[in-house]
C-alpha positions as CSV (number, residue, x, y, z in Angstrom):
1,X,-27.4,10.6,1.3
2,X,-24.0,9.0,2.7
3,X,-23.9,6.7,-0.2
4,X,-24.1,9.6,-2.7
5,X,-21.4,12.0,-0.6
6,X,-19.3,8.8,-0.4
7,X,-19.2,8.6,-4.3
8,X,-19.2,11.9,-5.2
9,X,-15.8,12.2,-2.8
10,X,-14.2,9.2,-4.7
11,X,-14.6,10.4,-8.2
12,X,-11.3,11.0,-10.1
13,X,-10.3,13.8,-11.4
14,X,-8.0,15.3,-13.3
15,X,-4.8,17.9,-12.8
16,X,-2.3,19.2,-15.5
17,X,1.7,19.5,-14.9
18,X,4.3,20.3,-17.0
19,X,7.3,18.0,-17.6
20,X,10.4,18.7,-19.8
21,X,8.7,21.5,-21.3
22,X,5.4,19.3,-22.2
23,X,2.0,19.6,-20.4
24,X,0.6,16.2,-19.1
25,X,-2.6,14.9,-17.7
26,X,-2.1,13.2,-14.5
27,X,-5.8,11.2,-13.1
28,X,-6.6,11.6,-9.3
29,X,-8.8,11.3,-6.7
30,X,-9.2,12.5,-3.2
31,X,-8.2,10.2,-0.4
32,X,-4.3,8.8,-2.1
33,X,-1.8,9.0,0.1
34,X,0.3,11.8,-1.8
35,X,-1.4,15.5,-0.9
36,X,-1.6,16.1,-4.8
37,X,-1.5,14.5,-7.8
38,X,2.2,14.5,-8.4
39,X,5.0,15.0,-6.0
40,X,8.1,16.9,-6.1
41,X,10.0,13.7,-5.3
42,X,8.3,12.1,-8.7
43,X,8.7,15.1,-10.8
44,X,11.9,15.4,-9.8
45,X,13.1,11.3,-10.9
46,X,10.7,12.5,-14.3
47,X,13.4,15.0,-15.2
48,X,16.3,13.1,-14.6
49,X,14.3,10.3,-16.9
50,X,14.2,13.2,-19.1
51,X,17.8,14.0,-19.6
52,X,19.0,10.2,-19.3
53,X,17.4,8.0,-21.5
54,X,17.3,4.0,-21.3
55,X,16.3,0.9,-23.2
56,X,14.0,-0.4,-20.3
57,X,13.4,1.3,-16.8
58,X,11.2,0.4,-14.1
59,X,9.3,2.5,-11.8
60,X,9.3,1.8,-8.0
61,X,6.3,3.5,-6.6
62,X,6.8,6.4,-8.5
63,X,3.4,9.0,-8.0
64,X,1.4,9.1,-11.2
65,X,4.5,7.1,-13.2
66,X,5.1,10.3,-14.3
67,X,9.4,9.5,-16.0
68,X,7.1,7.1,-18.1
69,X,5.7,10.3,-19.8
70,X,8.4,11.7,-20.3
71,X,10.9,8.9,-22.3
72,X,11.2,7.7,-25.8
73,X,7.8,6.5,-27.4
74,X,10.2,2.6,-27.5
75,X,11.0,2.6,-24.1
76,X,10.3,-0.4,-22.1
77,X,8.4,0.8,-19.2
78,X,7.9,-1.3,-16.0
79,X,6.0,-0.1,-12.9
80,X,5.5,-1.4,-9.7
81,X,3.5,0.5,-6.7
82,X,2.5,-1.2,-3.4
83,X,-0.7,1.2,-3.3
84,X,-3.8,-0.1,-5.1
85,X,-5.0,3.4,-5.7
86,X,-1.7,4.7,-7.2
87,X,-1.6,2.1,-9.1
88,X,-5.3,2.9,-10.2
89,X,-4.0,6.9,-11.0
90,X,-0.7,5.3,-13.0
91,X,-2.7,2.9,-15.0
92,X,-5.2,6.3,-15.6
93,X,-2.9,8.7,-16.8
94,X,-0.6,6.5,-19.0
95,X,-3.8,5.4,-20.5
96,X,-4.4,9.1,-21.3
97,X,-1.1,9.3,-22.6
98,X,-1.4,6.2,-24.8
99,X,1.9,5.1,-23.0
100,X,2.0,1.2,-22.5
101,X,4.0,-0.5,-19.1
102,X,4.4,-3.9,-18.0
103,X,3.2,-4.1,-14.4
104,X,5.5,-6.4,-12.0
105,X,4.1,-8.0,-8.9
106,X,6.0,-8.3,-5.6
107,X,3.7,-11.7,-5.2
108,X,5.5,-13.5,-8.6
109,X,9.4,-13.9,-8.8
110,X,10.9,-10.6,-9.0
111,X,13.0,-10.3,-11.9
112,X,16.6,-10.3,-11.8
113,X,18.9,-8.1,-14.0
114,X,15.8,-7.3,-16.3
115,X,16.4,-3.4,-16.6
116,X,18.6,-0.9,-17.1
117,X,17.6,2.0,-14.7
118,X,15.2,2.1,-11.8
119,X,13.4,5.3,-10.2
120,X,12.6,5.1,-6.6
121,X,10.3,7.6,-4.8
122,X,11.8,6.5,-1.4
123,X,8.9,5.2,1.5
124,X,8.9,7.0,4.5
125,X,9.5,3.9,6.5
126,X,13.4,3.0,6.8
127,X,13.0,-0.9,6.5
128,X,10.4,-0.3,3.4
129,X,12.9,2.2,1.6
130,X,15.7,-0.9,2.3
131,X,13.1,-3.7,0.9
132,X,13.0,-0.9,-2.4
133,X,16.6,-0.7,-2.7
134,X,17.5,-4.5,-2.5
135,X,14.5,-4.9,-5.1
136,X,15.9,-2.4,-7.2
137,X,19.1,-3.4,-7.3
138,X,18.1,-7.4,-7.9
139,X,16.0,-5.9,-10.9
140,X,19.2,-3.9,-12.4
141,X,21.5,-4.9,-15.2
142,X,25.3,-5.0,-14.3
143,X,26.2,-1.0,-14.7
144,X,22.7,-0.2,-14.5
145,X,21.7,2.6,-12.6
146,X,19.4,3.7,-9.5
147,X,17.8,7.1,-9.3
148,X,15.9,7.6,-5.8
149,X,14.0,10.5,-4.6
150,X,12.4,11.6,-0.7
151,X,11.7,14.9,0.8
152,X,14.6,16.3,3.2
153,X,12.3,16.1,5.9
154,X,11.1,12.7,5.4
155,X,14.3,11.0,5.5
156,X,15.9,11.8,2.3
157,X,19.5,12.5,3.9
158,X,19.3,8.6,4.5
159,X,19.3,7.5,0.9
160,X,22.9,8.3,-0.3
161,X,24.4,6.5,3.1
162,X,21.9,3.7,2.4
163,X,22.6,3.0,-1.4
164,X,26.3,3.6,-1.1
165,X,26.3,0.6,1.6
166,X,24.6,-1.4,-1.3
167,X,26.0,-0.2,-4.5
168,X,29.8,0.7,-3.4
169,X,29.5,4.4,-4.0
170,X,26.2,6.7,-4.8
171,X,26.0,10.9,-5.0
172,X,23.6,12.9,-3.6
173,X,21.7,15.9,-4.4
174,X,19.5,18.5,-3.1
175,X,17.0,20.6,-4.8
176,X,13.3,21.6,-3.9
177,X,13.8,20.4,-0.1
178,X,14.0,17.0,-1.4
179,X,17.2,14.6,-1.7
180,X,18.1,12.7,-5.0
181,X,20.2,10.1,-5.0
182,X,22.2,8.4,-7.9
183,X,24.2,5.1,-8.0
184,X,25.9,2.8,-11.2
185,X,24.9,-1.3,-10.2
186,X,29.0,-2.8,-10.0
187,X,29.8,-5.8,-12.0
188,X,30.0,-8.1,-9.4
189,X,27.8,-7.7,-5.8
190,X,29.7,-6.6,-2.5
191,X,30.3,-10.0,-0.2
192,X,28.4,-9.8,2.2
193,X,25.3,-8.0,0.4
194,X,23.8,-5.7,3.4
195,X,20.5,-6.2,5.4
196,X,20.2,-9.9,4.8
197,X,19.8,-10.8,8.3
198,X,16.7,-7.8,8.0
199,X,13.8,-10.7,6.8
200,X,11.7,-9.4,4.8
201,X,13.8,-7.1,2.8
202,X,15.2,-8.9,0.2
203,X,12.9,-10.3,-2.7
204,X,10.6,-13.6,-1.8
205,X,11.9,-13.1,1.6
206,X,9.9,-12.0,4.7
207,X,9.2,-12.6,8.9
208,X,6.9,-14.5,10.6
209,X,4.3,-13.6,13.7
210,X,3.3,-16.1,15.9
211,X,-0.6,-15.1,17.1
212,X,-2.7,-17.5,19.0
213,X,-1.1,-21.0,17.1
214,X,-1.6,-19.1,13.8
215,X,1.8,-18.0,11.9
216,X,1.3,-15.1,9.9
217,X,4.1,-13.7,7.0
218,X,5.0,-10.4,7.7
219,X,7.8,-7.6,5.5
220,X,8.9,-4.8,6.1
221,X,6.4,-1.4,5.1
222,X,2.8,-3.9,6.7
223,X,0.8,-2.1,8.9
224,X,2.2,-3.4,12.4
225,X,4.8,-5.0,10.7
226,X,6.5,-8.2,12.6
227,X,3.6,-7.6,15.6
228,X,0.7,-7.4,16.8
229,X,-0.9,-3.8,17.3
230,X,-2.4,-3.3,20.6
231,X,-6.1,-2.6,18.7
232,X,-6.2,-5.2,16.8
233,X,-5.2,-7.3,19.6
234,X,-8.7,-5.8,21.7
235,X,-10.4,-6.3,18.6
236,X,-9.7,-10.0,18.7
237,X,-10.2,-10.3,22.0
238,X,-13.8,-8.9,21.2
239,X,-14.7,-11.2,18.5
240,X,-17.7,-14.0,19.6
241,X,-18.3,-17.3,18.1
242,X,-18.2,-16.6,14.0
243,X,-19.5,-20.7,13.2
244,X,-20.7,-20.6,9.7
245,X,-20.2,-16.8,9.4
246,X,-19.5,-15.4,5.4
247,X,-16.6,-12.1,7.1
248,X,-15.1,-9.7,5.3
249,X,-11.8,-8.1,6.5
250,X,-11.6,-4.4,5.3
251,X,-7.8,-3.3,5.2
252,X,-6.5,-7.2,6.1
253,X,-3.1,-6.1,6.7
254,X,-0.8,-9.2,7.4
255,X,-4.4,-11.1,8.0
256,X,-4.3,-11.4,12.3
257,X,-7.9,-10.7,12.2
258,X,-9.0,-12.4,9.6
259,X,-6.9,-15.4,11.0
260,X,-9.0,-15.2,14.2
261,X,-12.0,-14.8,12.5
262,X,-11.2,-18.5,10.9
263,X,-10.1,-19.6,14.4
264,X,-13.7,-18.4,15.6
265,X,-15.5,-20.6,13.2
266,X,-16.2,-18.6,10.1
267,X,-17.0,-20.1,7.2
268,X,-15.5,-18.1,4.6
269,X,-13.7,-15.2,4.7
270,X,-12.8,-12.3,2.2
271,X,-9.8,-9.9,3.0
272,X,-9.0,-6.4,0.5
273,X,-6.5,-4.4,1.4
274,X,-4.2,-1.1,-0.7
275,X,-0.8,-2.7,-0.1
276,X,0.2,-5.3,-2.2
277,X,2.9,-6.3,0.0
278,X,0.3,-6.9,2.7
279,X,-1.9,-8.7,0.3
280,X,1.8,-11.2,-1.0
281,X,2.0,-11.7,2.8
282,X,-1.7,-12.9,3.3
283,X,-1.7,-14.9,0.3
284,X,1.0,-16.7,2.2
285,X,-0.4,-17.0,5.4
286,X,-3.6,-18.8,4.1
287,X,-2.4,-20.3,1.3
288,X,-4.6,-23.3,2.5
289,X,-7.7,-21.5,3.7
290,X,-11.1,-20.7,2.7
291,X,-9.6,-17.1,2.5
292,X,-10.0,-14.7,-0.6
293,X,-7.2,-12.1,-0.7
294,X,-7.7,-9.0,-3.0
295,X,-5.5,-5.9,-3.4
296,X,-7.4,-3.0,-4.1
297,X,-8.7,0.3,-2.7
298,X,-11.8,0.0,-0.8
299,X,-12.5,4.3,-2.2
300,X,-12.8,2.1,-6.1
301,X,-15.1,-0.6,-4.2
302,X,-14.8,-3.9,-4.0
303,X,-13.7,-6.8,-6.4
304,X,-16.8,-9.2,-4.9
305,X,-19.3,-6.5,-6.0
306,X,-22.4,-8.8,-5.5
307,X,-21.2,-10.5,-2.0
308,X,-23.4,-9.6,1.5
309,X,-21.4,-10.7,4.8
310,X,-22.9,-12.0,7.9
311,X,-20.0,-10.0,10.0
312,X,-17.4,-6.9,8.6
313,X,-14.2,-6.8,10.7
314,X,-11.8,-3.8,10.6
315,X,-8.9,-1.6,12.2
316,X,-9.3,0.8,9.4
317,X,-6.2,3.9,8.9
318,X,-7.2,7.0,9.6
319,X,-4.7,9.1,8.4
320,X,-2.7,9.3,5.0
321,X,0.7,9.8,5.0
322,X,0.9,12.1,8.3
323,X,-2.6,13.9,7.8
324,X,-5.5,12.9,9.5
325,X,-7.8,11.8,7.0
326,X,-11.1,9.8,7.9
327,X,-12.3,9.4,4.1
328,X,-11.0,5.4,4.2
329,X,-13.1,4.7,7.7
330,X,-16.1,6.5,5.8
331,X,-15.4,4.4,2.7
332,X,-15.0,1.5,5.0
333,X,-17.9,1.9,7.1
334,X,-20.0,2.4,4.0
335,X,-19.2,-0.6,2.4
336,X,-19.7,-2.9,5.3
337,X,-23.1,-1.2,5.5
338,X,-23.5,-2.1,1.4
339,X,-22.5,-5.6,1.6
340,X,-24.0,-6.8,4.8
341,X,-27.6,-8.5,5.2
342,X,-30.1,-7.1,7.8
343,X,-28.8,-8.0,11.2
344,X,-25.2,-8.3,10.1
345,X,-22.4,-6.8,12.7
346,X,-19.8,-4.6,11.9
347,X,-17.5,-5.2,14.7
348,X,-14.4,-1.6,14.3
349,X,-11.7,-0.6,16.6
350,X,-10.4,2.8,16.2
351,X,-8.2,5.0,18.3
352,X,-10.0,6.5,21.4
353,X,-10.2,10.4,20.1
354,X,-11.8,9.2,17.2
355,X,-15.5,10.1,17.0
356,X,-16.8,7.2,14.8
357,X,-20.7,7.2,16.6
358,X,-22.1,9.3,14.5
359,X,-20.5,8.0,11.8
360,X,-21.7,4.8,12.4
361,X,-25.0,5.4,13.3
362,X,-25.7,6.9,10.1
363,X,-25.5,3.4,8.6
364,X,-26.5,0.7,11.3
365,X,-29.3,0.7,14.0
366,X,-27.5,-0.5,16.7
367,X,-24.4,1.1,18.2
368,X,-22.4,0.5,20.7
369,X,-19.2,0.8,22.5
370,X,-18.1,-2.9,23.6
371,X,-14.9,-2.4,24.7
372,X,-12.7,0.5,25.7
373,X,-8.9,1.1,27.3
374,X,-7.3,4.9,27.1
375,X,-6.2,4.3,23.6
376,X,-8.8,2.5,22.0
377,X,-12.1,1.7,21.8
378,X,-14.1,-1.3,20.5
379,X,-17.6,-0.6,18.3
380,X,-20.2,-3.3,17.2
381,X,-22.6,-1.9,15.0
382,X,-25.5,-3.9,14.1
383,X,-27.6,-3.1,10.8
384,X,-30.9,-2.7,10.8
């Protein structure tokens, strides 16, 4: 029965919005990060595509793409998003729309001066929005132009400061509680360029974490970025002797666990995770490992449909955005249970509020609490 819930809660959907006067269908699903299908910030940067048109314009994590529905049928349309299942709702509704779009990768050379206006729906974390600008703005033609959107609340006073530090001068607007920012690229770069002593934030660049010998590539926007969280730190502590062990790291982040997992004698290890810069980072980190990175979104499954584990490892998010939301450590928990062999061990750590035995012992037969401090607590789940 938790196998049927899980995929009945994961189908996508579909929701209508109007745009420039035209009605669009926009794909879903529950469990994104955005609270609906579309955003004001997105619908906003879709009108000002509207009433500005361009020869090529990328899209920086833009909700649904939706400016892509709304330009000239010979637009050159380019779209980037970090999250695997935004991505996933992007490539759904321009499909519907019969709208075509070159996907770029932050893991392949960004391009430089390849288009001539960028949309930005601006990430809630400072260092993140900074790693969009400085990609934006290497991505821009000479006198090209930036068009950024965030809620008031959520930071979007920031953005005009920001870009004006990067572009010279920027204007700012308000409408629908959210801030919009505009900027023209100069023909020739301000000396010094900002944030470059920021690793991580301009392209191909990023930090390194030190972690028991290992040295793991971290940028700005990773879960835990340039650290070690405290519960995946327990969680490694936890970890016994993996020799020979096939593991699977749901949500790898910049790969600390899956590192010690290597370090604790597993054989193999696979790693998915919904942030592609997470998944550039890993790809780094064990670029000489018997490690299989994967970006995707654990809700659409797994790329290694057919693969059982011996052990699952996971700090899994429970919250999207700022709402609580325990639909990923379902999805999680359910797709250890699907991929692991009789006797296989799910070892977890989860904040300390978090009520996960039930949960758990809905898929495993064994469950127990194996570690504990006021903030966090350690399961092992074993499956029957």
């Amino acid at each position: 029965m938790g196998d049927l819930q899980h995929r009945a809660a994961v189908r996508w959907q579909s929701a209508m919005v109007t745009l420039a006067g035209q009605t669009h269908r926009i794909a879903w699903r529950a469990g994104l990060p955005a609270a609906s299908s579309t955003t004001p910030a997105a619908q906003l940067l879709a009108e000002m595509c509207a009433q500005h048109p361009a020869q090529r314009l990328l899209l920086l994590d833009v909700t649904a793409a939706l400016p892509a529905l709304v330009c000239a049928p010979a637009t050159q349309v380019h779209v980037h998003m970090r999250h695997a299942g935004m991505a996933q709702a992007a490539r759904r509704t321009l499909d519907t729309a019969q709208r075509t779009a070159q996907w770029w990768r932050l893991d392949a050379p960004w391009p430089v001066a390849s288009v001539d206006v960028v949309y930005i729906e601006a990430n809630l974390s400072h260092e993140a929005w900074l790693r969009q600008l400085a990609h934006a703005y290497t991505a821009l033609v000479p006198g090209g132009q930036l068009w950024a959107a965030a809620p008031n609340t959520a930071g979007g006073k920031r953005l005009v400061h920001d870009a004006q530090l990067l572009f010279g001068a920027a204007r700012g607007s308000s409408k629908a509680h959210q801030r919009v920012v505009h900027a023209i690229k100069p023909a020739h770069d301000i000396n010094p360029l900002p944030w470059t002593d920021i690793a991580g934030v301009w392209p191909q660049t990023s930090q390194t974490l030190d972690v028991s010998g290992r040295t793991y590539t971290s940028v700005p926007g990773v879960f835990a970025h340039g650290r070690l969280d405290v519960g995946s730190a327990l969680l490694c502590d936890q970890l016994p002797d993996l020799s020979g062990s096939r593991v699977l790291d749901l949500g790898g982040g910049i790969g600390v666990l899956a590192g010690t997992a290597l370090q604790r004698g597993a054989a193999h290890v696979d790693v998915i995770d919904v942030d592609a810069s997470a998944v550039w980072c890993m790809q780094q980190t064990f670029a000489r490992d018997d490690v299989r990175v994967a970006w995707g979104d654990v809700l659409d499954g797994l790329p290694w449909s057919e693969a059982l584990y011996d052990v699952v490892i996971s700090n899994p998010p429970f919250h999207t955005g700022k709402r609580t939301d325990d639909s990923m450590v379902r999805a999680f928990v359910s797709t250890a249970a699907g991929h692991q062999r009789p006797g296989g061990t799910l070892w977890l750590v989860a904040n300390a509020f978090l009520a996960y035995g039930p949960l758990l012992e809905s898929y495993y037969a064994q469950v127990s609490r194996v570690a504990e401090t006021p903030a966090f607590v350690v399961w092992r789940a074993v499956k029957g």
